[in-house]
Phi, psi and omega in degrees: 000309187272343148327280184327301199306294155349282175324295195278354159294279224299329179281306214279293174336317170254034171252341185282307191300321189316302190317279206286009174245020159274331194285342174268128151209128179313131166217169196267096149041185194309008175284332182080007180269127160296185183357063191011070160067018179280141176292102201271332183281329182287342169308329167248003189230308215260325183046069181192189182248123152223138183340139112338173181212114191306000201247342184229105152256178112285091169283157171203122201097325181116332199269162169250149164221163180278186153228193150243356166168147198311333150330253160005306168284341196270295201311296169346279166333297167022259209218041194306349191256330160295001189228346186282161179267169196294198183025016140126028166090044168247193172298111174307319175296287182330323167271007171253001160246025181047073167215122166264128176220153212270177204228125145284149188281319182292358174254046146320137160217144170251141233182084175078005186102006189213190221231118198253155173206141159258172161315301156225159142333308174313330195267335186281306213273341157308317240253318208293329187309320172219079199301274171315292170352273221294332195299305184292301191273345156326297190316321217287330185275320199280339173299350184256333158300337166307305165254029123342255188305318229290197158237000000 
C-alpha cells in the first residue's frame, strides 16, 4: 500500500514539473506572440517561415501563436507539442549551456520531427556541430530554466 503511494506521488510531482517546464515560452513583449508571429506548422509542411495571420490564433501555454491558415492552426490544437518548437522557441544551444537567449528566425531546423531555432548562424553552426550532444543537455537544462524563469 504505501509502496503505490509512493509510486503515485512520484508520478504526480513529475507530471506537475513536466506542466511548468512548459510554462516558459519566448514571446515579442506584452504582446504575448510566440515565434514572433511566425506559423510554427508551416515549418514543417511549407519548410520555410511564413507569416502568421493575426486573425488565426492559438493560445497554448500563456503564449498566442499565428497562423497562416485555419488548417495549420487546427493541426496545431491538434497536436500542439509536435509543432511548438523546442525549449519554448528560445535558442536550443542556449539552453544547453543554461541560458535563455532570443532567436533568428532565419537558424530554423526541423529535426527528428521536431522544430529546433538558435540565436544566430554562428551559434546554429555551434549548436548543429554536436547536434545529439547539444539536444540532451538542453532537454536536461530545461525544466529548471523554466522554473527559474518561468511563471
Amino acid at each position: 500500500m504505501i509502496k503505490k503511494l509512493v509510486i503515485a506521488f512520484s508520478s504526480l510531482i513529475l507530471t506537475a514539473t513536466s506542466s511548468m517546464a512548459g510554462d516558459l515560452v519566448n514571446v515579442s513583449g506584452a504582446s504575448g506572440i510566440a515565434v514572433n508571429g511566425y506559423d510554427t506548422v508551416a515549418f514543417f509542411t511549407e519548410k520555410k517561415p511564413v507569416h502568421g495571420d493575426p486573425s488565426i490564433s492559438v493560445k497554448h501555454q500563456g503564449a498566442t501563436y499565428l497562423f497562416s491558415s485555419k488548417e495549420n492552426a487546427a493541426k496545431f490544437e491538434a497536436a500542439p507539442a509536435k509543432y511548438a518548437p523546442q525549449t519554448g522557441g528560445f535558442c536550443t544551444y542556449g539552453a544547453s549551456v543554461g541560458a535563455l537567449f532570443p532567436v533568428d528566425i532565419n537558424t530554423w531546423q526541423v529535426r527528428d520531427g521536431k522544430l529546433y531555432l538558435n540565436l544566430n548562424p554562428t551559434i546554429l553552426k555551434a549548436f548543429n556541430g554536436d547536434f545529439a550532444g547539444n539536444v540532451k543537455k538542453a532537454d536536461a537544462n530545461w525544466a529548471g530554466l523554466a522554473k527559474k524563469h518561468g511563471k
